[in-house]
C-alpha positions in Angstrom: -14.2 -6.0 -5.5 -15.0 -2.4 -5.8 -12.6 0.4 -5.6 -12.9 3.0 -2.9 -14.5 5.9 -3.4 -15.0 7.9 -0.6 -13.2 11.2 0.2 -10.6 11.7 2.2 -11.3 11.8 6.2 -11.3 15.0 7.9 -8.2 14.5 9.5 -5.9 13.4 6.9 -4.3 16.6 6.4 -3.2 17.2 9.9 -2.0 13.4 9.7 -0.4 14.5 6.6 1.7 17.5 9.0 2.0 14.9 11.7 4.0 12.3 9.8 6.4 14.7 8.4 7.3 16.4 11.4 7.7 13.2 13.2 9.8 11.6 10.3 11.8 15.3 10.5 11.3 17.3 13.9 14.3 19.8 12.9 14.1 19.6 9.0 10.7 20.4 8.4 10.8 23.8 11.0 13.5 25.0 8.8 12.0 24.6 6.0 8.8 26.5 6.9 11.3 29.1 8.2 13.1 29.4 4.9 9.9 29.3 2.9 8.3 32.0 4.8 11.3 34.2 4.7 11.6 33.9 0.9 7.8 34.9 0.7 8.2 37.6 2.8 10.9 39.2 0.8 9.2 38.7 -2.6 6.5 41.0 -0.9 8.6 43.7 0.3 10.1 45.3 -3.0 6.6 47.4 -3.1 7.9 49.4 0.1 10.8 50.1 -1.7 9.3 51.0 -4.8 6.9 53.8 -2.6 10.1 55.1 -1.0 12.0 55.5 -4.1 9.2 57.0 -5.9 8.3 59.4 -2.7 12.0 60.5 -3.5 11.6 61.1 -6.5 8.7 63.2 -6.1 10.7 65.0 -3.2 13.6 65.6 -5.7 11.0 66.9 -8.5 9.5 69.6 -6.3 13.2 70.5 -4.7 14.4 70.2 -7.7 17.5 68.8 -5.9 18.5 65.6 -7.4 21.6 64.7 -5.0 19.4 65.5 -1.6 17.7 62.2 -2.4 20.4 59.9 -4.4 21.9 58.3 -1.9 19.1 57.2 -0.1 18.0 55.8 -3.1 21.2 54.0 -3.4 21.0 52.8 -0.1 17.0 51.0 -0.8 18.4 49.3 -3.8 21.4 47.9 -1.7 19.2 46.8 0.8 16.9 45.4 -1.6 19.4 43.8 -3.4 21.0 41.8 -0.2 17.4 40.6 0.6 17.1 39.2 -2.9 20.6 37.5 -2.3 19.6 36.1 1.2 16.4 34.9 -0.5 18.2 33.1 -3.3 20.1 31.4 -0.3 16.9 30.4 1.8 15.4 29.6 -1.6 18.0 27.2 -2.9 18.4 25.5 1.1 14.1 25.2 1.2 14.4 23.8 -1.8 17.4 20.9 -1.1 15.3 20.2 2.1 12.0 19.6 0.1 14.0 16.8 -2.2 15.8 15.2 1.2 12.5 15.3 3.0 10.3 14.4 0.1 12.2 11.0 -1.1 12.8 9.9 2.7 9.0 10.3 3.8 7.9 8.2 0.6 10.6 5.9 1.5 9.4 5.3 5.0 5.8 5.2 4.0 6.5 2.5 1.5 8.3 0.9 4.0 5.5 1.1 6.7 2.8 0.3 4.0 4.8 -3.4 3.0 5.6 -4.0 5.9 2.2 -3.8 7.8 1.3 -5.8 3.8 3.0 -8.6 5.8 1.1 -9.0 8.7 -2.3 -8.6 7.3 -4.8 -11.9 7.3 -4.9 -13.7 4.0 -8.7 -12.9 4.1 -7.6 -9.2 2.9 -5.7 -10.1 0.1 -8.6 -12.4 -0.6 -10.6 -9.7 -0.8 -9.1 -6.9 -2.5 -7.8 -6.6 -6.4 -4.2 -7.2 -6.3 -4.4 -4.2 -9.2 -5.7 -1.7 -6.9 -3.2 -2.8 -3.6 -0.3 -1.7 -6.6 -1.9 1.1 -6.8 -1.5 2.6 -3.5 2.8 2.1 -4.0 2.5 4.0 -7.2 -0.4 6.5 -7.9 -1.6 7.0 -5.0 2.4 7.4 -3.4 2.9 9.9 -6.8 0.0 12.3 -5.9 1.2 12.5 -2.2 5.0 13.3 -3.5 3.3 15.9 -5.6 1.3 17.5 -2.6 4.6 17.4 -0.7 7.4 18.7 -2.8 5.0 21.2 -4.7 1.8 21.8 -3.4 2.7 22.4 -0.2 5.6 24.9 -0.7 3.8 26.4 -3.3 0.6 27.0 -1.0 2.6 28.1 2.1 4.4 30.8 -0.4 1.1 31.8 -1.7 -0.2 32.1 1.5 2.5 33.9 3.3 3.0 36.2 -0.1 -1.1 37.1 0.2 -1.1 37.8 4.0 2.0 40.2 3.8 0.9 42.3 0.7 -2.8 42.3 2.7 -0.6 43.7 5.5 1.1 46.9 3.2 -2.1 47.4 1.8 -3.7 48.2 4.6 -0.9 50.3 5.6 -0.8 52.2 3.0 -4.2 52.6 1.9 -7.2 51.3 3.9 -9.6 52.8 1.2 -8.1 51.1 -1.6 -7.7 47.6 0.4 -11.4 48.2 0.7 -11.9 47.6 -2.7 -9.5 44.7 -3.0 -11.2 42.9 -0.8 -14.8 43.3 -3.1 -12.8 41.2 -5.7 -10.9 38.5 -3.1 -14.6 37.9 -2.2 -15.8 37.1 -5.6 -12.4 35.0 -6.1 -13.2 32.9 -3.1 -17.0 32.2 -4.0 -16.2 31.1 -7.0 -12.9 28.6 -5.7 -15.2 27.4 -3.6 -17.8 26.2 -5.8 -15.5 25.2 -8.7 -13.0 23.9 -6.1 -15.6 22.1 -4.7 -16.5 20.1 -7.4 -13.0 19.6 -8.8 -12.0 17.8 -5.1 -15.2 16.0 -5.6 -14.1 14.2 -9.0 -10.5 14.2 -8.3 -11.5 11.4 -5.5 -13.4 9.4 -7.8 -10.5 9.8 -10.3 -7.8 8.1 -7.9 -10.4 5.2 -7.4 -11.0 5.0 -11.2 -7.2 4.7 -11.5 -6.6 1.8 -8.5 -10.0 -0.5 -10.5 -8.0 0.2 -14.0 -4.9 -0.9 -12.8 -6.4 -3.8 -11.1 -8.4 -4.8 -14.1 -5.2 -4.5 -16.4 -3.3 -6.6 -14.0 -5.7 -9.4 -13.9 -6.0 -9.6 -17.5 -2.7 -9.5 -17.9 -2.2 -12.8 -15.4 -4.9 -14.7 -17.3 -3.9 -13.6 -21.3 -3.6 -17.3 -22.2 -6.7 -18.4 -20.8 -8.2 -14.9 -22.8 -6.7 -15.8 -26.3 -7.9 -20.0 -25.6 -11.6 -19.0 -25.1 -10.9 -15.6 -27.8 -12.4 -13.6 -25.0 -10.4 -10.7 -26.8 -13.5 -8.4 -27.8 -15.0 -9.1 -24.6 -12.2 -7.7 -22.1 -11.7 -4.8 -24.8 -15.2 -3.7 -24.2 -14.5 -4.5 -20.2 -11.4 -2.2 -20.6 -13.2 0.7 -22.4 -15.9 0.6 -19.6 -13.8 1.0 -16.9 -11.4 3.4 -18.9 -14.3 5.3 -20.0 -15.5 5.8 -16.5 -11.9 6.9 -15.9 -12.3 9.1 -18.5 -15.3 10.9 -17.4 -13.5 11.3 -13.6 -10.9 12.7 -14.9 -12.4 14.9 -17.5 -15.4 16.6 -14.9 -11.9 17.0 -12.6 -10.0 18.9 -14.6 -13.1 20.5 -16.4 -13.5 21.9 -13.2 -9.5 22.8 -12.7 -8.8 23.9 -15.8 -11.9 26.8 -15.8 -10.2 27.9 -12.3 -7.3 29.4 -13.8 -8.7 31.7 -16.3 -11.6 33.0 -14.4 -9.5 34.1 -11.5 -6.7 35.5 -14.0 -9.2 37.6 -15.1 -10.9 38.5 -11.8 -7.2 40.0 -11.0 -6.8 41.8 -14.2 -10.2 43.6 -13.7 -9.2 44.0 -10.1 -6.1 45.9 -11.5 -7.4 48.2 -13.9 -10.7 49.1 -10.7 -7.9 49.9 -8.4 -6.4 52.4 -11.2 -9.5 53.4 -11.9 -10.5 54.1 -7.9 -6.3 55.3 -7.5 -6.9 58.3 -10.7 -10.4 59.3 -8.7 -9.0 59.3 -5.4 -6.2 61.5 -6.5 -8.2 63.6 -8.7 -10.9 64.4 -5.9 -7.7 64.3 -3.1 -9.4 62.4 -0.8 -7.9 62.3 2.7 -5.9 59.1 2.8 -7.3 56.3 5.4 -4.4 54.1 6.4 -2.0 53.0 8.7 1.2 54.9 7.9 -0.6 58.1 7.5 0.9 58.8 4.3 -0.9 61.0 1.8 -3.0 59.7 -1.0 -0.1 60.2 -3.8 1.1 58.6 -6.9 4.0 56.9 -4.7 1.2 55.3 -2.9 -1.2 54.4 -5.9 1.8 52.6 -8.1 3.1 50.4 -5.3 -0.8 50.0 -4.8 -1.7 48.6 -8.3 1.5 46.0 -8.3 0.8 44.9 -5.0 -2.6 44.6 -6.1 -1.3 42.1 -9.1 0.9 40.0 -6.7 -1.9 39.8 -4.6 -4.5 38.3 -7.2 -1.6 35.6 -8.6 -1.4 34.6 -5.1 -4.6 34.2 -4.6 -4.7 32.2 -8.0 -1.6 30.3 -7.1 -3.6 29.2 -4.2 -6.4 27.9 -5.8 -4.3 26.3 -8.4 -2.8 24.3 -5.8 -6.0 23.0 -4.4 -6.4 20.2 -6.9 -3.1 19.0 -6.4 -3.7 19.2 -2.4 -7.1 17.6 -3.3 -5.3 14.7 -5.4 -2.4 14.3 -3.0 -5.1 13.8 0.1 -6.9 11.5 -2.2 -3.9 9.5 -2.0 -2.8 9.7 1.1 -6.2 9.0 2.3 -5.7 5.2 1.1 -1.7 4.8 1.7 -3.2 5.4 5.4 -6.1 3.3 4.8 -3.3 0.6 3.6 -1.4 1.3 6.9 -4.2 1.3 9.3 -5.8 -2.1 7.9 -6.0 -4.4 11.0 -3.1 -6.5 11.2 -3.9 -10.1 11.8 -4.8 -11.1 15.6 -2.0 -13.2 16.9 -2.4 -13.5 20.8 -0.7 -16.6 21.0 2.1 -17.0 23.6 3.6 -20.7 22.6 6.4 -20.6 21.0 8.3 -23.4 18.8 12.4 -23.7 20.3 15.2 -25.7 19.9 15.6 -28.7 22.4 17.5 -31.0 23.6 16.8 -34.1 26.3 19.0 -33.1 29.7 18.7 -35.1 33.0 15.5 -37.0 30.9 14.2 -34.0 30.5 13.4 -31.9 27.4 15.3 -28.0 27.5 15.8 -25.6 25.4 18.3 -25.2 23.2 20.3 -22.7 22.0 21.6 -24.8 18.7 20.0 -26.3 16.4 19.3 -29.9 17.4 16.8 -31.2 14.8 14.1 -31.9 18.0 11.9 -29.1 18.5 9.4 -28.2 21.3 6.4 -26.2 22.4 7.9 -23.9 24.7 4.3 -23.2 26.7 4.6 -20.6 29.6 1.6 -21.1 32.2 0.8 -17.8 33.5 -0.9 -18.9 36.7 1.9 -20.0 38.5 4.9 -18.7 36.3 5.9 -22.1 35.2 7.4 -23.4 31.5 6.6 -26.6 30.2 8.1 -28.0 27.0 6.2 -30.4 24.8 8.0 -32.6 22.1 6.7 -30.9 18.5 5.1 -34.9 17.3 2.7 -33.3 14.7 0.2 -34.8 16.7 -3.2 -32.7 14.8 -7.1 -33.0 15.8 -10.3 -31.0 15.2 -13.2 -31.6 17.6 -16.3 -30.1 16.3 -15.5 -27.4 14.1 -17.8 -25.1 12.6 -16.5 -22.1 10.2 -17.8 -19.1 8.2 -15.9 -17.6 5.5 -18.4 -14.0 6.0 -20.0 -14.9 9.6 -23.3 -15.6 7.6 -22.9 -19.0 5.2 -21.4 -21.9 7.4 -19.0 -23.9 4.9 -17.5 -26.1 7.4 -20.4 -28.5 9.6 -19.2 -30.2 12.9 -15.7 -31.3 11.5 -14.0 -33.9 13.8 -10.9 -35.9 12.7 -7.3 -36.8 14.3 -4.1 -37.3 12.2 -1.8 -39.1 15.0 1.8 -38.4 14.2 3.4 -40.1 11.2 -0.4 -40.7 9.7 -0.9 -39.9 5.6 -4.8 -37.9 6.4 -6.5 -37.6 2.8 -9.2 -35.4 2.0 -11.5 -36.0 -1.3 -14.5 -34.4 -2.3 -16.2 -32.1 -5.1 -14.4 -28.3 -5.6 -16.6 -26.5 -2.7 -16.6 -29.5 -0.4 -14.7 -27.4 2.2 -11.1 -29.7 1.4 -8.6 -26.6 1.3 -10.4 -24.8 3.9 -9.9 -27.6 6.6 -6.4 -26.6 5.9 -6.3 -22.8 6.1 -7.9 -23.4 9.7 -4.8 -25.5 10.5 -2.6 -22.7 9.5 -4.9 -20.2 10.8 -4.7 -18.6 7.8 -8.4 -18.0 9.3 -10.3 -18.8 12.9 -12.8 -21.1 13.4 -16.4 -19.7 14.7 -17.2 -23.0 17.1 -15.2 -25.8 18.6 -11.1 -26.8 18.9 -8.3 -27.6 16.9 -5.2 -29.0 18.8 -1.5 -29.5 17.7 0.2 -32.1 20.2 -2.5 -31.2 22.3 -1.9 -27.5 22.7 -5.3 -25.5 21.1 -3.8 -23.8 18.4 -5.2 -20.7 19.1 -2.4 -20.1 21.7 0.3 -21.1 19.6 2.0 -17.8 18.0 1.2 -18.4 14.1 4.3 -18.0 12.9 6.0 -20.4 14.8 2.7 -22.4 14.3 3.4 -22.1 10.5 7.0 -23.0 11.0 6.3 -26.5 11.8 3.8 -26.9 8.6 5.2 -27.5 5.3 2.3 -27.0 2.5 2.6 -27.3 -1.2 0.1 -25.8 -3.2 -1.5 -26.7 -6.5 -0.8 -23.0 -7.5 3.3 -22.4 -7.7 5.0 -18.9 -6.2 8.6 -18.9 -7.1 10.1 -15.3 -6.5 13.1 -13.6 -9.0 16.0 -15.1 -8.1 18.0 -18.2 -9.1 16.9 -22.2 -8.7 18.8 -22.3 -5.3 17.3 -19.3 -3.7 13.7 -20.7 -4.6 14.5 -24.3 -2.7 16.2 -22.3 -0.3 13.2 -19.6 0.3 11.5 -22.6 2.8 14.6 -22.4 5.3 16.6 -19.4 5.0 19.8 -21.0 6.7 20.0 -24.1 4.7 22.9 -24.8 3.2 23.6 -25.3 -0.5 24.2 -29.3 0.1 20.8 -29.3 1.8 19.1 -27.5 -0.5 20.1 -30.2 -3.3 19.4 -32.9 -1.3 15.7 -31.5 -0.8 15.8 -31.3 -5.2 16.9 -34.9 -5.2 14.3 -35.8 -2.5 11.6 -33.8 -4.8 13.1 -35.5 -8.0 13.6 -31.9 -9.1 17.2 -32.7 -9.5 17.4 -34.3 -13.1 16.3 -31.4 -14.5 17.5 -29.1 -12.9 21.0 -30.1 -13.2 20.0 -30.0 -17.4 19.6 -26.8 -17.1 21.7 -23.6 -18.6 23.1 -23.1 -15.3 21.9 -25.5 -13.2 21.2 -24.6 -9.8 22.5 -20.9 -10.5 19.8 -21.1 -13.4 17.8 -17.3 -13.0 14.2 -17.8 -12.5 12.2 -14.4 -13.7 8.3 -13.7 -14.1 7.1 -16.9 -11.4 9.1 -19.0 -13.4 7.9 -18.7 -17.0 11.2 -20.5 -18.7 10.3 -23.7 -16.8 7.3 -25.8 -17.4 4.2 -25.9 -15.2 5.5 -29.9 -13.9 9.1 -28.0 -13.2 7.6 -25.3 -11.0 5.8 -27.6 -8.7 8.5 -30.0 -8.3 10.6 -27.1 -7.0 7.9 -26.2 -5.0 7.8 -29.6 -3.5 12.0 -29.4 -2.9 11.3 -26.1 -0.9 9.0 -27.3 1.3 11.3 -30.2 2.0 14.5 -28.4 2.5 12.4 -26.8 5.5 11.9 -30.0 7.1 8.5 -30.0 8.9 6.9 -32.6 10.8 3.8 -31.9 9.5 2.8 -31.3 5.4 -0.4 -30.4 3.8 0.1 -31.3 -0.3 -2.9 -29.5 -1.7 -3.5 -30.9 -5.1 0.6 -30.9 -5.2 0.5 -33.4 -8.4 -2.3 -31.8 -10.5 -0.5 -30.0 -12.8 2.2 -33.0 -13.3 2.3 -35.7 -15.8 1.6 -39.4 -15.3 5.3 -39.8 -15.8 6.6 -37.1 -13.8 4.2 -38.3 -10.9 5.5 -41.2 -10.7 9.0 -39.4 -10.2 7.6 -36.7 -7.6 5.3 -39.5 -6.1 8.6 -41.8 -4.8 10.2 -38.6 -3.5 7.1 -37.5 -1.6 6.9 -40.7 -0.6 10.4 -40.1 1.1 9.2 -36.9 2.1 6.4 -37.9 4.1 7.8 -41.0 6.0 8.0 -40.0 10.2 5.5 -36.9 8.9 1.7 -36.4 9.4 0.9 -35.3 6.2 -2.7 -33.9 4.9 -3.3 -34.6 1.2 -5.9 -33.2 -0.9 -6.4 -34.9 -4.5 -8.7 -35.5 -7.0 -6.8 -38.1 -8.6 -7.7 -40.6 -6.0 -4.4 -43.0 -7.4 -2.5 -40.5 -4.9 -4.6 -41.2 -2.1 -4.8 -45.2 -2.0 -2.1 -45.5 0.5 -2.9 -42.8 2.6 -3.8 -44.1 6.5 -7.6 -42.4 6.6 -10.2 -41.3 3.4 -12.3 -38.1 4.5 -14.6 -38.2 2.2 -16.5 -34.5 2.0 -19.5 -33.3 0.4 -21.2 -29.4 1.4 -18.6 -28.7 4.2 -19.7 -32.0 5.8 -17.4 -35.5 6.1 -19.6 -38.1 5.5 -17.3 -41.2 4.9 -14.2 -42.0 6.6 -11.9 -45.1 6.5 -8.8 -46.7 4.7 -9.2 -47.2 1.1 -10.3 -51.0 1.3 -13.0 -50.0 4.4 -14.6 -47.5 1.9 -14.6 -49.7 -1.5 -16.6 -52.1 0.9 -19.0 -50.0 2.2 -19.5 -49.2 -1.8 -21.0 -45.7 -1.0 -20.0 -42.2 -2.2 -15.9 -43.5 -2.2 -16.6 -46.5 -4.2 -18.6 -44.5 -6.9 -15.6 -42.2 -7.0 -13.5 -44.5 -7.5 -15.3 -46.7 -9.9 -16.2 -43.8 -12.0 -19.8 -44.2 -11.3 -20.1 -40.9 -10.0 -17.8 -37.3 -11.5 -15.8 -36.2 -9.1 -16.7 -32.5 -10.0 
């Protein structure tokens, strides 16, 4: 699974815009506002500074000092309230960048877990779990960069650039003439370093999403590293991928960090030219070409050369900010690739209810009842029908495709009538556990039907479908929290004296009464202070405290010992009575009671029958059994 690479889409920035404004119609104008006005007023103290100094020279050649003071007075005054009001649009802009920064990564992270919950299980079979973490914390970091500084920053830059281009021109079109020789060079050579920094600063937020995916995965399997002393190994793995980190984020900032000093230096060049053009002007008194129509003077060449300095820093400012623009877009580029992933196709319309028998008729309930139905609305003629939920389960010729192009499922047929223990044996790869994602629709078959109490399953909304399955896997979740809220994470609403009684079913109860504090016990890192056995026999309690009429136990036993199977074996016995239940085992000892043997082999069945039916027909079973023949 290969990180993503490619740059972000054309129309990520305006996205960018789009989502702010919608998450803050009012805010976000007012900020602009307030940004532009403090901008503006960081450009205007050069038209001050050529009135004061066209005073000055006034007073010189008057030789009248008091004709001009209190004008002068008067500019500083004004100049001075600007800098106040500034200070106050400054400090608000500023306030409003922290609200609106925290609450849009807030609601993205919101939108991006949230739309994490509805998509198929084939995309989190598909993508490092690493590189998904990345997108909630690198990839969220550079976008909360771009917004709270990169953005402001640019707009300022921007707005500072085009209103000191403004006074130039009005003051001295000649002059600006010669500005703009240097802006030129400045934005040749942005664009071709600028270029190549984006370029690299893309492959670096990839790089970043494989090493944290990499780290992550060796983390999970360190025992099974330090058993084999695969050490060296996944240190030379690590330096590959860190190394190629390395060399994305060196070319990146090799490329940023030549920027800054280059166009630093374009601007002090560009200064002392202007001086340089200013003292010839003067010195030839060359008719002034500008707006105002003032005369080529030394009030107009002084303001000239500091507006020509704030121009240049803006100009470098703004290029500056490109790499973290680039960066953020990198990243917002995949937390909307996260957010525009395909949720998982549910056009289902039955739904799983409460009901009740009324008049000898089954209703709807709005209690629970302990009887549930199908509630299956029949749009031709507007009518509801209600079928009782049996766990009634068949497959009628069922084909399947993990990728559309290897069939791993061949012409499946089987029924599991209510009540029935269906067990499934075969080699690893026989197609057991995927017989049982297509139950869940965890994924869609390509060909044929599956039906639940003879409703095709594909019209059954998946999560009520999913509601009425109980599955225990061979590999145990349990979340931070304490023992109860575990058992209690398969129904939400059970109660504490249900949820024990689901542990006691499970024989989880022994030992979880034994331990520190019992029930209340806090369960951290998937449940690392209990044993492997422990876990899954919890796992077992909270699929019982849900109650389903149908369970799928895949490999649910494996990781217990003989003694402890014996335990969980009498309370899944329990468990299953009234229940279809699908097993899947390779310890066939857990299968011998079961009601019907699939036997599988390459996605096929090619045995079926009761454990005695298929010792007789001493074929594939019957060598399993016997230990003629290794199950893997």
């Amino acid at each position: 699974m290969k990180a993503k690479t490619q740059p972000a889409k054309k129309g990520t920035m305006k996205r960018v815009f789009k989502t702010i404004f919608g998450f803050y119609p009012v805010m976000m104008p007012l900020t602009v506002v307030c940004i532009i006005f403090s901008a503006v007023v960081s450009s205007i103290p050069a038209v001050f500074q050529q009135n004061v100094i066209a005073l000055v020279e006034q007073s010189w050649a008057s030789g009248d000092w008091s004709s001009v003071r209190d004008n002068i007075f008067s500019d500083v005054l004004l100049l001075a309230v600007f800098y106040i009001l500034s200070l106050i649009s400054g400090v608000a802009f500023n306030q409003m960048m922290a609200i609106m920064t925290q609450g849009i990564l807030k609601k993205l992270r919101e939108q991006m877990f949230n739309g994490m919950q509805n998509l198929p299980i084939k995309y989190f079979d598909t993508h490092n779990h690493g590189d998904i973490m990345s997108y909630y914390t690198n990839d969220i970091d550079a976008l909360r960069q771009m917004i709270s500084q990169s953005f402001p920053q640019l707009l300022m830059s921007v707005v500072v650039v085009i209103t000191v281009f403004s006074l130039m021109l009005y003051y001295s079109i000649w002059l600006t003439l010669v500005v703009l020789v240097g802006v030129v060079v400045m934005v040749l050579i942005t664009k071709k370093i600028g270029g190549g920094s984006a370029r690299h600063f893309f492959r670096q937020q990839a790089a970043i999403g494989k090493e944290e995916g990499f780290v992550e995965e060796m983390m999970n399997g360190q025992k099974v590293i330090k058993v084999f002393c695969h050490e060296e190994e996944s240190i030379k793995d690590f330096d590959r991928i860190n190394n190629a980190l390395f060399e994305e984020s060196r070319k990146a900032n090799r490329y940023a960090n030549m920027l800054g000093p280059i166009l630093n230096n374009i601007g002090n060049v560009l200064y002392v030219v202007i001086a340089f053009a200013g003292g010839v002007l003067l010195l030839a008194k060359t008719p002034n070409f500008s707006i105002s129509g003032l005369a080529l003077s030394i009030s107009v060449v002084v303001p000239f050369l500091n507006m020509t300095k704030q121009f240049a820093g803006n100009i470098g400012q703004v290029s500056h900010q490109v790499n973290s623009v680039v960066m953020g877009l990198a990243g917002a580029n995949r937390v909307f690739e996260l957010i525009d992933e395909q949720p998982e196709v549910d056009d289902g319309y039955v739904t799983l209810v409460n009901a009740e028998e009324k008049d000898g008729k089954l209703v709807e309930a709005d209690h629970r009842t302990g009887v549930w139905a199908w509630k299956h609305p029949h749009q031709a003629d507007g009518s509801v029908t209600y079928t009782k939920l049996t766990g009634d389960v068949r497959l009628f010729d069922v084909d399947f495709s993990y990728d559309g192009k290897k069939t791993v499922l061949h012409n499946i047929t089987l029924y599991a009538k209510p009540g029935q223990k269906v067990a499934f044996v075969g080699a690893t790869g026989a197609g057991k556990t995927t017989i049982t994602n297509l139950i869940n629709r965890f994924y869609d078959i390509a060909d044929g039907k599956v039906r639940y109490d003879g409703i095709n399953i594909n019209k059954i909304k998946k999560a009520d479908l999913r509601r009425s399955l109980g599955m225990v896997l061979q590999d145990t979740n349990l979340f931070t929290g304490t023992v109860m809220d575990n058992i209690r994470y398969g129904r939400l609403d059970a109660t504490d004296e249900e949820c024990i009684d689901a542990a006691k079913l499970a024989g989880a109860d022994d030992f979880i009464t034994r331990l520190p504090d019992g029930y209340d016990t806090f369960i951290t890192g998937n449940g690392a202070n209990l044993s492997q056995g422990q876990r899954q026999l919890l796992s077992i309690a909270r699929a019982a405290v849900a109650d389903p009429p149908v369970m799928i136990l895949d490999e649910a036993t494996s990781s217990i010992d003989t003694r402890t199977e014996a335990i969980v074996q009498r309370g899944m016995d329990a468990l299953m009575k009234g229940r279809t239940v699908f097993v899947i085992a390779h310890r066939l000892s857990t299968v011998k009671n079961s009601d019907v043997i699939m036997v599988l082999e390459q996605g096929r069945i090619i045995e079926r029958g009761t454990h005695e039916q298929l010792l007789e027909q001493k074929d594939k079973y019957y060598q399993l059994y016997t230990g003629a023949f290794e199950l893997e």
